[in-house]
C-alpha positions in Angstrom: -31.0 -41.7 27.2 -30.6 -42.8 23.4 -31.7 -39.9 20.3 -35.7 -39.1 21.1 -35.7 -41.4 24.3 -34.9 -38.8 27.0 -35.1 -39.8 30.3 -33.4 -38.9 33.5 -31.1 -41.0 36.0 -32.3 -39.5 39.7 -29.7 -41.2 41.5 -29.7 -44.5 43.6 -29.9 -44.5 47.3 -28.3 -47.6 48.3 -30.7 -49.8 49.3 -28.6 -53.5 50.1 -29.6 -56.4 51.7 -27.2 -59.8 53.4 -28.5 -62.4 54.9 -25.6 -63.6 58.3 -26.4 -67.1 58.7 -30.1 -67.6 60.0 -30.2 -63.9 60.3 -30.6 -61.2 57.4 -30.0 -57.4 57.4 -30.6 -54.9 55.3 -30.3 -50.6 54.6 -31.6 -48.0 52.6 -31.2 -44.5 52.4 -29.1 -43.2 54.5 -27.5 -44.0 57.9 -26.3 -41.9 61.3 -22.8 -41.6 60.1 -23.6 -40.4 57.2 -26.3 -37.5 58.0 -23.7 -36.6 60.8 -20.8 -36.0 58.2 -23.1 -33.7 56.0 -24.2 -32.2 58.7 -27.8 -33.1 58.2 -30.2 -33.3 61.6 -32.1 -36.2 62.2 -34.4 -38.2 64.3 -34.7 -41.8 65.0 -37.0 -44.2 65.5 -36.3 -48.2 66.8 -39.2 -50.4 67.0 -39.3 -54.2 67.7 -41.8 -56.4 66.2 -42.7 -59.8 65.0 -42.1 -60.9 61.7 -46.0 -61.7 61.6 -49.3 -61.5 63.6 -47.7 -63.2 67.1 -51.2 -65.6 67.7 -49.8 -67.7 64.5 -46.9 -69.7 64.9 -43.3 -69.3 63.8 -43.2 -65.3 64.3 -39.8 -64.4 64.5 -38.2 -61.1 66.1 -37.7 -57.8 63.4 -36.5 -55.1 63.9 -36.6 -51.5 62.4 -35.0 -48.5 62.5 -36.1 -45.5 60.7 -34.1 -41.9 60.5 -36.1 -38.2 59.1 -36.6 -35.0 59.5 -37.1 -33.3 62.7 -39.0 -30.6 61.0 -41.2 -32.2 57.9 -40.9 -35.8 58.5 -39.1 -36.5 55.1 -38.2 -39.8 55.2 -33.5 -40.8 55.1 -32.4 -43.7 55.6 -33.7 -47.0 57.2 -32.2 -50.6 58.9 -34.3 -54.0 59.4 -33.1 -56.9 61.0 -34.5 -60.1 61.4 -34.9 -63.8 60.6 -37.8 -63.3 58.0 -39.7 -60.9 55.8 -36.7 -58.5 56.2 -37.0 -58.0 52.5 -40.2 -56.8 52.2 -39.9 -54.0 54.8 -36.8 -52.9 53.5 -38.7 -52.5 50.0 -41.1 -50.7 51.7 -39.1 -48.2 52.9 -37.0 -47.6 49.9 -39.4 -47.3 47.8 -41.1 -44.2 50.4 -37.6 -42.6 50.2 -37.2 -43.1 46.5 -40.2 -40.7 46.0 -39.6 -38.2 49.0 -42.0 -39.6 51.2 -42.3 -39.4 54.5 -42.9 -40.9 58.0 -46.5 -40.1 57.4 -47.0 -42.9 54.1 -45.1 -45.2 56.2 -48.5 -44.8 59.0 -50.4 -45.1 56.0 -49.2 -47.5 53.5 -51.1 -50.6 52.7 -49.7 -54.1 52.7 -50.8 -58.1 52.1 -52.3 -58.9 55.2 -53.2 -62.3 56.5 -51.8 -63.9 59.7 -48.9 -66.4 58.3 -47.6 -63.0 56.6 -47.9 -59.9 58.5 -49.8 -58.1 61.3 -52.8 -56.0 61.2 -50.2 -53.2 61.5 -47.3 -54.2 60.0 -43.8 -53.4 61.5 -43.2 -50.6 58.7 -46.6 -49.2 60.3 -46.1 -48.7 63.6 -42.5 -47.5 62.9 -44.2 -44.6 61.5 -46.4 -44.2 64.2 -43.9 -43.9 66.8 -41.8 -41.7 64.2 -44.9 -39.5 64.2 -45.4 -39.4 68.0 -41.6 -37.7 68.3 -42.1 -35.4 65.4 -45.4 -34.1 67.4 -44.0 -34.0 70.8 -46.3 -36.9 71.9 -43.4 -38.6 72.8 -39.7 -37.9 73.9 -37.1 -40.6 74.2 -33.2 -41.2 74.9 -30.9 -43.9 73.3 -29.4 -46.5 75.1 -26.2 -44.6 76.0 -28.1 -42.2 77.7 -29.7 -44.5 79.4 -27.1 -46.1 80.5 -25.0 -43.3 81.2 -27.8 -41.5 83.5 -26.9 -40.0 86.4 -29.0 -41.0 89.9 -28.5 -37.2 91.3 -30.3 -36.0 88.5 -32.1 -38.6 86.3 -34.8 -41.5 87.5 -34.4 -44.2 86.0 -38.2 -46.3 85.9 -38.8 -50.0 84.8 -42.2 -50.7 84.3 -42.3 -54.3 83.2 -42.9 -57.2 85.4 -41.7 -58.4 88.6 -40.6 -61.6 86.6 -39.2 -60.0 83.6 -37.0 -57.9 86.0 -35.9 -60.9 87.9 -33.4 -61.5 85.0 -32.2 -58.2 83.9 -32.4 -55.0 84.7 -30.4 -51.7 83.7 -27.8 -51.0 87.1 -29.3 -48.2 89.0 -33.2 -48.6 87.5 -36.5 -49.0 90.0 -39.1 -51.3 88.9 -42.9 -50.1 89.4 -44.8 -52.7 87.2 -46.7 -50.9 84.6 -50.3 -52.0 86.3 -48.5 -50.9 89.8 -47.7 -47.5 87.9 -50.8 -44.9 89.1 -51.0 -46.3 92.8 -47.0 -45.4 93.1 -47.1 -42.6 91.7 -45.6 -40.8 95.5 -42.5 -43.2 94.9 -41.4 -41.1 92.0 -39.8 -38.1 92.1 -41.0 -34.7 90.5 -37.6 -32.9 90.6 -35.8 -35.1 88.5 -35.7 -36.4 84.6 -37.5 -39.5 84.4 -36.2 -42.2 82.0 -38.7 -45.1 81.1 -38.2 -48.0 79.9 -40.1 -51.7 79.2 -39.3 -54.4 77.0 -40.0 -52.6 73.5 -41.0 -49.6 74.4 -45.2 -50.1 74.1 -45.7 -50.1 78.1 -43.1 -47.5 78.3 -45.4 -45.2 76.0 -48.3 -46.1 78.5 -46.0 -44.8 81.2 -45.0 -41.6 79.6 -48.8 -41.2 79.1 -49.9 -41.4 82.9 -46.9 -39.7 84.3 -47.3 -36.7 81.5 -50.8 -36.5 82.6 -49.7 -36.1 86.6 -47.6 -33.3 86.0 -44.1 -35.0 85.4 -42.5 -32.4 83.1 -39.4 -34.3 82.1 -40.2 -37.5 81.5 -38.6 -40.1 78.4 -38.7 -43.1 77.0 -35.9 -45.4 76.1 -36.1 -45.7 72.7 -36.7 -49.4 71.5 -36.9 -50.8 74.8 -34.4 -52.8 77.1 -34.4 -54.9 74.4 -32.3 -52.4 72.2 -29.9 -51.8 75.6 -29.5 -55.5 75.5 -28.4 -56.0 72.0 -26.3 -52.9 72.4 -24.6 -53.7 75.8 -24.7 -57.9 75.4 -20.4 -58.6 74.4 -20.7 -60.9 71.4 -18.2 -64.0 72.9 -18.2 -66.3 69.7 -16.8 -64.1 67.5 -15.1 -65.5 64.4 -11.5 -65.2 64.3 
């Protein structure tokens, strides 16, 4: 920038981390408000995870959300959550969208892997996967508002987690058909309306998607992130500071 030493500043994209008591966040790139005022389209991707491999003690919850292009994948913006190792996946991304990457070297990128520190497939990994299952119409999902704002003349809305999970929450309106239950009920579900899945994180609700798409169901979704993304979204936070 100084005489003979030319170099080039390419920008920043605002990657900023905070850590909320025993919880930290961070973001990169950019978010939903922001495409949406430039006008720029998007797709999302949530995906819940555990800090590290779950068979080793102390995982904690993490979550990730990514946002790119609906036509070539590129890489925006991205959001963790979570009580550890938020800062690492936040990197991660970053640095993908610092050099026009996209969801593709997020499926691909290699990381320090041992138990105490990761998973085989580490969060940032299988954010890209699902990423890649939308992009090639593998999958479809809804967000929670849609989900919670479906309507029974038109829409089915199908729970396919546990009879116990269920016992404690359920979206108003849903029918549970455990995921194991799924192909032997398959006459309980209706072929003449959208059908909206949904599990805990949205793994089993993939395995739904699958066997229905295979029998014929034409519209068929997936709740994006799970109920576990309704729940944080719907849940009113009562301990607010004042």
């Amino acid at each position: 920038m100084v005489h003979d030493n030319i170099s080039r500043y390419k920008g920043t994209i605002g990657t900023g981390i905070a850590k909320i008591f025993k919880l930290t966040a961070a973001t990169t790139g950019a978010n939903e408000r922001t495409l949406q005022r430039f006008g720029i389209d998007y797709l999302t991707s949530i995906t819940h995870s555990g800090s590290h491999a779950g068979y080793y003690p102390g995982a904690k919850p993490l979550s990730v959300k990514i946002l790119y292009s609906p036509v070539t994948g590129k890489l925006l913006g991205g959001q963790v959550v979570g009580y550890g190792g938020v800062d690492k996946r936040i990197d991660t991304i970053a640095t993908i969208i610092g050099l026009g990457g996209s969801i593709h070297d997020l499926t691909e990128i290699e990381h320090a892997y041992a138990p105490p520190f990761s998973s085989a497939k580490d969060p940032v990994n299988m954010a890209g996967f699902v990423a890649d299952n939308i992009l090639k119409g593998k999958l479809r999902v809804v967000t929670w508002e849609e989900a919670d704002n479906f309507n029974p003349e038109r829409d089915f809305l199908l729970d396919v987690r546990s009879k116990q999970e269920c016992v404690h929450e359920m979206i108003n309106g849903a029918v549970n058909i455990p995921l194991e239950d799924l192909r032997f009920r398959l006459d309980e579900i209706p072929t003449d309306k959208r059908i909206i899945i949904y599990c805990a994180v949205g793994m089993r609700g993939y395995l739904a998607y699958r066997i229905l798409s295979q029998n014929d169901y034409q519209e068929v979704f997936n709740l994006s992130g799970g109920y576990l993304s309704y729940f944080y979204a719907k849940t009113d936070q009562n301990n607010r500071l004042s």
